[in-house]
C-alpha positions as CSV (number, residue, x, y, z in Angstrom):
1,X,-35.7,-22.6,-18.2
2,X,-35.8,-22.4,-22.0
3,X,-39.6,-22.0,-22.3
4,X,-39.6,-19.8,-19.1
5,X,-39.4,-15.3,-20.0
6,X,-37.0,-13.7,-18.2
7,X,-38.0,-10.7,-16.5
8,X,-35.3,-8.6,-15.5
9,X,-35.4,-6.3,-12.4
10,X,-31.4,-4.2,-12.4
11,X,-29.3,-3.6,-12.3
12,X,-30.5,-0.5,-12.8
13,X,-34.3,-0.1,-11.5
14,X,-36.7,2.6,-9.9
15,X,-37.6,0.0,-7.2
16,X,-33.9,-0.4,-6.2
17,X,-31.9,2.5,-4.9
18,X,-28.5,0.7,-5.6
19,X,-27.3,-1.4,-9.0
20,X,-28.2,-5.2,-8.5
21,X,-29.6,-7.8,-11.1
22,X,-32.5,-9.9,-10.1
23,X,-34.0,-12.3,-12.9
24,X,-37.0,-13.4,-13.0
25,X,-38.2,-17.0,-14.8
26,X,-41.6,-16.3,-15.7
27,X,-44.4,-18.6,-17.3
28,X,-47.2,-15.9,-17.6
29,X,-47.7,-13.7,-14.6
30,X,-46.3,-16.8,-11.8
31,X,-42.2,-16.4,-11.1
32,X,-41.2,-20.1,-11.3
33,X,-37.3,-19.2,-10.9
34,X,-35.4,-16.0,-9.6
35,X,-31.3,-15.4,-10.3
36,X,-29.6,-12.8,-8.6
37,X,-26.1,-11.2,-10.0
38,X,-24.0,-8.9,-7.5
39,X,-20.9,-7.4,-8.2
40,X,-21.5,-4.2,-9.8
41,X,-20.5,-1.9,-6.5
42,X,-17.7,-3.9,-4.8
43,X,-15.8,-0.9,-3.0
44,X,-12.8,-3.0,-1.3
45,X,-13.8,-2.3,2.7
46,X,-12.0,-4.8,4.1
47,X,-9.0,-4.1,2.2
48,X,-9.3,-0.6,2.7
49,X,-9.5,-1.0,6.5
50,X,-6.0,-3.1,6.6
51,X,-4.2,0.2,5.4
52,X,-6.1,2.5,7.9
53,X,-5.4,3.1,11.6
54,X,-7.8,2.0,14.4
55,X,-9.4,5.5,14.6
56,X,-9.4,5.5,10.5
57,X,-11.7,2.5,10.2
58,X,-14.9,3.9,12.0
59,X,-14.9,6.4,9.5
60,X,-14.6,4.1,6.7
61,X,-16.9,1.5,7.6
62,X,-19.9,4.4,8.6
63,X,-20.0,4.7,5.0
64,X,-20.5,0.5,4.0
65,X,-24.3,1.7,4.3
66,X,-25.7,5.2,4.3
67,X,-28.8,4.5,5.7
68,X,-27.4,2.7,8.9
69,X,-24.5,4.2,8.9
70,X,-23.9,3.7,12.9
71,X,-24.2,-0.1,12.9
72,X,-20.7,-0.9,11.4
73,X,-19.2,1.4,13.7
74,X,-20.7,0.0,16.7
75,X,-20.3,-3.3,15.8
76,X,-16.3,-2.6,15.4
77,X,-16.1,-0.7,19.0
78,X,-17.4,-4.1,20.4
79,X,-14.6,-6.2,18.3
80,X,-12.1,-3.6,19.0
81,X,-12.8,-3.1,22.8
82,X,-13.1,-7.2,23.5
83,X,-9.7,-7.5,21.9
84,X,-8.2,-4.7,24.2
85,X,-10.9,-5.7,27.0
86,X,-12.4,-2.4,27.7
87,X,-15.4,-1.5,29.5
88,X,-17.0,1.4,27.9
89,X,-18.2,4.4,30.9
90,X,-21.9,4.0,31.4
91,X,-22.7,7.2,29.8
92,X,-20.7,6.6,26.5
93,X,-23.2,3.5,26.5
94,X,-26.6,5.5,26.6
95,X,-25.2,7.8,24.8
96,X,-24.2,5.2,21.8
97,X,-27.6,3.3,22.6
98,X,-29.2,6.2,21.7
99,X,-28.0,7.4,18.3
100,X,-28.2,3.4,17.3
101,X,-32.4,3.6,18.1
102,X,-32.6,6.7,16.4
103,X,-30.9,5.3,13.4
104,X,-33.5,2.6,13.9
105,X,-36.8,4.9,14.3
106,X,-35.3,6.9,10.3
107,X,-34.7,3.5,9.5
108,X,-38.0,1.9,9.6
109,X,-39.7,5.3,8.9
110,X,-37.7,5.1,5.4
111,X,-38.8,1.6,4.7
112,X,-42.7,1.7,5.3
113,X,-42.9,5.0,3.0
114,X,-40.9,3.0,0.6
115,X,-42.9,0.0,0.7
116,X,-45.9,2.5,0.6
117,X,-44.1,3.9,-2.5
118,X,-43.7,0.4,-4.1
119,X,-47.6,-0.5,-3.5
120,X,-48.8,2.8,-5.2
121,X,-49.7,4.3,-1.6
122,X,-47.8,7.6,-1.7
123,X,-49.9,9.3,1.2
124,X,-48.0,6.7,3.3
125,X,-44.8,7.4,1.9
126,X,-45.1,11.7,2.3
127,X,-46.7,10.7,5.6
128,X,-43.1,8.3,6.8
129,X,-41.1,10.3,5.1
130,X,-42.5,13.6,6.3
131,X,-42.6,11.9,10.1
132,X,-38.5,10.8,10.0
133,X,-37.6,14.5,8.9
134,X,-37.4,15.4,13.1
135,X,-35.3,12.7,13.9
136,X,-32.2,13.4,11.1
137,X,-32.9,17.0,12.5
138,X,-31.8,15.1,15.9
139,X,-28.8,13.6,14.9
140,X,-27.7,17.1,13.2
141,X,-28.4,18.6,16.4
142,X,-26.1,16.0,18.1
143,X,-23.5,15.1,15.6
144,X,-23.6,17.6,13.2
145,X,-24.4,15.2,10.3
146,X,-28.1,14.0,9.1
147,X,-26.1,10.6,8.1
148,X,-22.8,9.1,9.3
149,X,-22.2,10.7,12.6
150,X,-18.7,10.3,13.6
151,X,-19.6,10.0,17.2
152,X,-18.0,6.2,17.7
153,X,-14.3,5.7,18.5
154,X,-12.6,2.9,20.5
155,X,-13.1,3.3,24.5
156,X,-16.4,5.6,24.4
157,X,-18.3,8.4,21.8
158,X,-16.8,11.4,20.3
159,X,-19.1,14.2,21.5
160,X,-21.1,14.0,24.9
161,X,-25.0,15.3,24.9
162,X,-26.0,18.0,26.7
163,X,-29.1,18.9,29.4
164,X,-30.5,21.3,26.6
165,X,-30.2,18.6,24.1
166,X,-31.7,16.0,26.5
167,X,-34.6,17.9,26.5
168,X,-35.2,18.3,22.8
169,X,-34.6,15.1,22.6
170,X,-37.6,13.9,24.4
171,X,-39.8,16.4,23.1
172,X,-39.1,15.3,19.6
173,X,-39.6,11.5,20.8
174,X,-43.1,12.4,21.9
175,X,-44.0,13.9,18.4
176,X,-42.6,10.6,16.8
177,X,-44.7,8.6,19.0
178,X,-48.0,10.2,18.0
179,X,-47.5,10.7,14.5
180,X,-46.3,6.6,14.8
181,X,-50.0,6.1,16.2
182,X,-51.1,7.6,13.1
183,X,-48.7,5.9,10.9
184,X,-49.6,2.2,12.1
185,X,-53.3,3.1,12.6
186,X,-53.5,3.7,8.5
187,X,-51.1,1.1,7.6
188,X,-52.9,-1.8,10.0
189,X,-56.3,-0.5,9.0
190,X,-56.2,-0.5,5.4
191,X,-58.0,-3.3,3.5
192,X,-55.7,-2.3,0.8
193,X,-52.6,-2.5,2.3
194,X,-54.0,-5.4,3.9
195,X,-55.2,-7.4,0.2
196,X,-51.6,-6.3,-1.7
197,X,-48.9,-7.9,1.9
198,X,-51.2,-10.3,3.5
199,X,-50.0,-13.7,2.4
200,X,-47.4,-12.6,-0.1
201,X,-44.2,-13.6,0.5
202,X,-44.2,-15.3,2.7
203,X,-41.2,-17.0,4.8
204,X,-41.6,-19.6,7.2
205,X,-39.6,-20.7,10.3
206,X,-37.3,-23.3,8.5
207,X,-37.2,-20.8,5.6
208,X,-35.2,-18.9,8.1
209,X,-33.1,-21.4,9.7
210,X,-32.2,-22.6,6.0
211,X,-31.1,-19.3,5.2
212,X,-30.3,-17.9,8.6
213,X,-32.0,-14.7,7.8
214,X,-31.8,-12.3,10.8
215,X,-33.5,-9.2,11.9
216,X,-37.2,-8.2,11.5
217,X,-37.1,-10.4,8.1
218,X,-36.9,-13.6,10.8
219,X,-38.6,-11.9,13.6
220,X,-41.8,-11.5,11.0
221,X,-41.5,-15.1,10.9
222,X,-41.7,-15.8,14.8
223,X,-38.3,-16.4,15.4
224,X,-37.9,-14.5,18.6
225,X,-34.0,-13.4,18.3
226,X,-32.2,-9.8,18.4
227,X,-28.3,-9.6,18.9
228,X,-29.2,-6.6,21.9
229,X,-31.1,-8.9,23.8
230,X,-29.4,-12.5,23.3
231,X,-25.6,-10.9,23.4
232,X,-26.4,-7.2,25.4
233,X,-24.0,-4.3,24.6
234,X,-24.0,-0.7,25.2
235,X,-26.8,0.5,27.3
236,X,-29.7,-2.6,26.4
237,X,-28.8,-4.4,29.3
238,X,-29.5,-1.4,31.5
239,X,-33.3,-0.8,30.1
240,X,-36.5,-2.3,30.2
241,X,-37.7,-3.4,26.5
242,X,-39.0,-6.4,24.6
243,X,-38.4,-8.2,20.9
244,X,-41.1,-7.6,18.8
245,X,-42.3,-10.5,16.9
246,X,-45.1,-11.8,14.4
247,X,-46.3,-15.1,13.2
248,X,-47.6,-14.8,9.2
249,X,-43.8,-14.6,8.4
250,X,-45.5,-12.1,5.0
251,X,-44.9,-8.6,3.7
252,X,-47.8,-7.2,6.3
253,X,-45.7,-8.7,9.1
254,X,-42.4,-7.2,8.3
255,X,-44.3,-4.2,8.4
256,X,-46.2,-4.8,11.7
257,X,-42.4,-5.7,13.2
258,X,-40.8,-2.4,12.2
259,X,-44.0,-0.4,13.0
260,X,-43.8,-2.0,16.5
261,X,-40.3,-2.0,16.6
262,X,-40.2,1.3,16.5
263,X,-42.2,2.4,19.8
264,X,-39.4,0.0,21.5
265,X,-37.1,2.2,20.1
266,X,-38.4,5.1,21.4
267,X,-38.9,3.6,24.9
268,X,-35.0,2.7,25.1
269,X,-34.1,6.4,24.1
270,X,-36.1,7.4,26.9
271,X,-35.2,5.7,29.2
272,X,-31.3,6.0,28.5
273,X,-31.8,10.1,28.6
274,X,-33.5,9.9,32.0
275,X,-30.8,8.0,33.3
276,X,-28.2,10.1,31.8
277,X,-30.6,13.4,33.6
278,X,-29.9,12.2,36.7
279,X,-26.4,10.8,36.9
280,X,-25.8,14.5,35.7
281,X,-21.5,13.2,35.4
282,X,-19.8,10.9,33.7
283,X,-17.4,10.1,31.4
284,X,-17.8,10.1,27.7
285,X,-14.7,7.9,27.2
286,X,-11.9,6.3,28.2
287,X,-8.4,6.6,27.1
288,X,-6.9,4.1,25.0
289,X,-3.6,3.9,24.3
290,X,-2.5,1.1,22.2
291,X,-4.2,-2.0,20.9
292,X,-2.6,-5.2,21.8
293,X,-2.6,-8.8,19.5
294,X,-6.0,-10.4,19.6
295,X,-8.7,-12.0,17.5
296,X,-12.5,-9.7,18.6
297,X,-15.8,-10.2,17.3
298,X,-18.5,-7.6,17.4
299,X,-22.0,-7.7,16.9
300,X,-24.6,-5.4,17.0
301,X,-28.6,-5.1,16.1
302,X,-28.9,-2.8,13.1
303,X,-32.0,-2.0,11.8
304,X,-32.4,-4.4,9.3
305,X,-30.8,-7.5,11.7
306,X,-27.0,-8.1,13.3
307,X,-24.1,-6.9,11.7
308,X,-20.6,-9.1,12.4
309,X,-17.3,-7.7,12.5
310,X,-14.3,-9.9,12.6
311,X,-10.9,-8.2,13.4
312,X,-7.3,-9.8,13.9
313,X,-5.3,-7.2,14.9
314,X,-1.0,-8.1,16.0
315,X,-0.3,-5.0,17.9
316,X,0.3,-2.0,15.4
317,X,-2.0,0.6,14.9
318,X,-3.8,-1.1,11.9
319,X,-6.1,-4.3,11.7
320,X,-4.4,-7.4,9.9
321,X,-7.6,-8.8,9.0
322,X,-10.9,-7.2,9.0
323,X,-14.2,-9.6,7.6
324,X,-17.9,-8.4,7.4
325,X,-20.7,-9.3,7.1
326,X,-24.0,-7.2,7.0
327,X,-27.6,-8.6,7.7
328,X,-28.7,-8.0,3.8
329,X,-25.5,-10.8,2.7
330,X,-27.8,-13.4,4.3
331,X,-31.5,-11.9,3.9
332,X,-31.2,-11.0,0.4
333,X,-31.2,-14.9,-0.1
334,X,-34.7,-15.4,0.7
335,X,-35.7,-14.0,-2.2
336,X,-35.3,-17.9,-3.5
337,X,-38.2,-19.1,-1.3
338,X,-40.5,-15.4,-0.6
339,X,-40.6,-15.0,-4.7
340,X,-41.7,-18.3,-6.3
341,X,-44.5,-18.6,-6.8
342,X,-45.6,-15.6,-6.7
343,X,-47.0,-12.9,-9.5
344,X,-44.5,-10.2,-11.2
345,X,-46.3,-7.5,-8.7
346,X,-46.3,-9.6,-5.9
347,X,-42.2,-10.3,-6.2
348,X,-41.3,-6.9,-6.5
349,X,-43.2,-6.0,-2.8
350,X,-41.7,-9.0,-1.9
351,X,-37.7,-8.1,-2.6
352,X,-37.9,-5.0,-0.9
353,X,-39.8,-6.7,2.1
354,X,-36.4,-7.4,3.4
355,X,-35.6,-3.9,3.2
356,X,-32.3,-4.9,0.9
357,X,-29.1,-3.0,1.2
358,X,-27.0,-4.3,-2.1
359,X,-23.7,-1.9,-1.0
360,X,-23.5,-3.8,2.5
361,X,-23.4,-7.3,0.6
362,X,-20.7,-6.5,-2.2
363,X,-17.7,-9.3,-2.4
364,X,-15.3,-9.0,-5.1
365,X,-15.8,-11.8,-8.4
366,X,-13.5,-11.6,-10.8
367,X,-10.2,-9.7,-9.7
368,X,-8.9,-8.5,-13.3
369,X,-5.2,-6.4,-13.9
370,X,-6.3,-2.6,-14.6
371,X,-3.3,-1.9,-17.1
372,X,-3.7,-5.2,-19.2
373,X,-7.5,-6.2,-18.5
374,X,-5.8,-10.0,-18.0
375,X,-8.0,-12.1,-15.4
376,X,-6.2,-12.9,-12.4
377,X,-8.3,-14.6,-10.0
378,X,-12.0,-16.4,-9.8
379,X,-13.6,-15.7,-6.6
380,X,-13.5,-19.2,-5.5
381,X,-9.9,-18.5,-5.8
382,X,-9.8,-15.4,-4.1
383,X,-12.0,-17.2,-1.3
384,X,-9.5,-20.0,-1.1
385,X,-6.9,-17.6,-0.2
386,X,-8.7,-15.7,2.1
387,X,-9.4,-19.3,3.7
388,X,-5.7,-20.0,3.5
389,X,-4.3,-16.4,5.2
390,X,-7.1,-17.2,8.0
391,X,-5.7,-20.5,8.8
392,X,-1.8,-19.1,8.8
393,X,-2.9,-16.5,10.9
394,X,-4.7,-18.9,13.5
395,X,-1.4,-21.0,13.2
396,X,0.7,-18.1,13.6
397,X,-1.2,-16.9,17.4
398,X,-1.4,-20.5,18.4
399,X,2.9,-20.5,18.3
């Protein structure tokens, strides 16, 4: 790579919202080679949630990403209610199936205006951002909070919605869905749009498999999966939707999947607030006393693909183990095969395509002593005892 420039992109960058280090190997204007460097955010989650009780931990893991902020906590409910086999009251799952689709419309109403941003189209990003204003005025309506709600907790949800709220509900879901009209008519129109994503970046099928991207970065690709439909939980078993998919597997179909995406979202919120209309009753929750010894696994579909949760719990009030693993750890990746090849302007589009969340994939490298800066461990040591507590734990429940 010696006759190669290096174009660096971090870790600090106007085209990323969080510190990250991409490199690119340039021979003129072509990217023959990208690096990528993590590290500089590592905030200790899964060691933080070891010392926290049961109840403790949906508040700390809302906050491993701001922007979907609900998918951590509903992917620990499902780890935490399959260890303590629960079946969550019918309303509590609406009612959770709801905030995650909203999370999912201000989700993919950020990204388009950013990728708008990023191509020099700013009417499309006041336009996205302008149209996802309503919907954080939603969740303040129902939570209190425009981000990180606080409405998860083991058994059920935290605060019940109301008839009035029902119905400003659905009147707001019927302004998103025009101004979406709007929204995908300019983006799918635009020759513009159309000449800077069509055939850049483009990932195929085995890309996926190889890197087992997930989300709308493989459903762009035509690899029809989605954790709500292939493993149902809350309330997306009880409606009628569909997986959204494309076949070009380029920028301009990760943007035709969330586009699209989105009017299933809004379909799903509908129909989980007319259900909710006329059952009229129903529990919020159920009571949950104590958590007994187990090994759960929770998934769920967050906007930018599933989020896993691993818990190991022995019967106190605290999780022995807690591993996670957000759908950017795995997307990011593709970066390798979406890049090469492609011009300076054309990568940059490209690495945000995947709609890259550097905070959810943070793992610790180097673990140093704070008082005399002395290295203590590599991170293929700390993996190898993370490896090694797994397997005494596993040997431990098996006795």
């Amino acid at each position: 790579m010696s006759n190669k420039k290096i174009i660096p992109i971090g870790p600090y960058h106007p085209l990323q919202e969080e510190p990250e280090l991409f490199k690119l190997y340039c021979e003129g204007e072509i990217v023959k080679d990208i690096k990528w460097e993590t590290g500089y955010n590592h905030r200790g989650i899964e060691k933080l949630s070891e010392q926290k009780t049961f109840d403790q931990v949906f508040f700390l893991v809302e906050r491993i990403c701001g922007i979907c902020s609900t998918s951590h906590p509903f992917a620990f409910a499902n780890a935490m209610e399959e260890i303590a086999d629960i079946e969550v009251p019918d309303r509590a799952k609406y009612i959770r199936t709801i905030i995650g689709e909203l999370e999912r419309l201000h989700s993919h109403l950020l990204w388009v205006g950013l990728a708008g941003h990023f191509l020099g189209y700013n009417t499309v990003f006041m336009w996205a951002w302008k149209y996802r204003e309503p919907v954080l005025d939603l969740f303040e309506m129902i939570t209190g909070n425009r981000n990180s709600y606080a409405m998860f907790k083991i058994g059920g949800v935290r605060r019940d919605i109301t008839d009035p709220q029902i119905r400003e509900i659905k009147k707001v879901m019927q302004v998103v869905k025009r101004k979406t009209d709007l929204l995908t008519g300019a983006v799918m129109d635009d020759p513009v749009i159309h000449a800077r994503t069509k055939g850049v970046g483009i990932l195929t099928k085995k890309d996926i498999a190889d890197y087992a991207a997930v989300g709308p970065t493989a459903r762009a690709s035509g690899v029809d999966i989605d954790i709500r439909r292939d493993d149902p939980y809350a309330a997306y078993g009880l409606v009628d939707w569909k997986v959204i998919t494309a076949e070009a597997g380029d920028v301009f179909a990760k943007a035709e999947v969330r586009l699209l995406e989105m009017y299933e979202s809004i379909k799903i919120i509908e129909q989980c607030l007319n259900k909710m209309k006329r059952e009229k009753e129903g529990d919020t929750e159920i009571q949950v006393r104590e958590i007994p010894e187990g090994i759960g696994t929770g998934r769920a579909e967050a906007p930018r693909g599933e989020v896993f949760h691993f818990v190991v719990t022995d019967g106190s009030n605290s999780p022995v183990r807690h591993k996670i693993r957000a759908p950017s750890y795995v997307n990011i990746a593709t970066f390798k095969k979406s890049c090469v090849g492609q011009t300076i302007a054309d990568a940059t589009i490209s690495l945000a395509a995947v709609d890259p969340c550097y905070c959810c994939t943070e793992r610790m490298a180097v673990a140093y002593d704070f008082a005399s800066k002395e290295r203590l461990y590599s991170g293929y040591e700390l993996l190898d005892i993370s490896r090694r507590k797994t397997e005494k734990i596993k040997t431990q429940k098996s006795q």
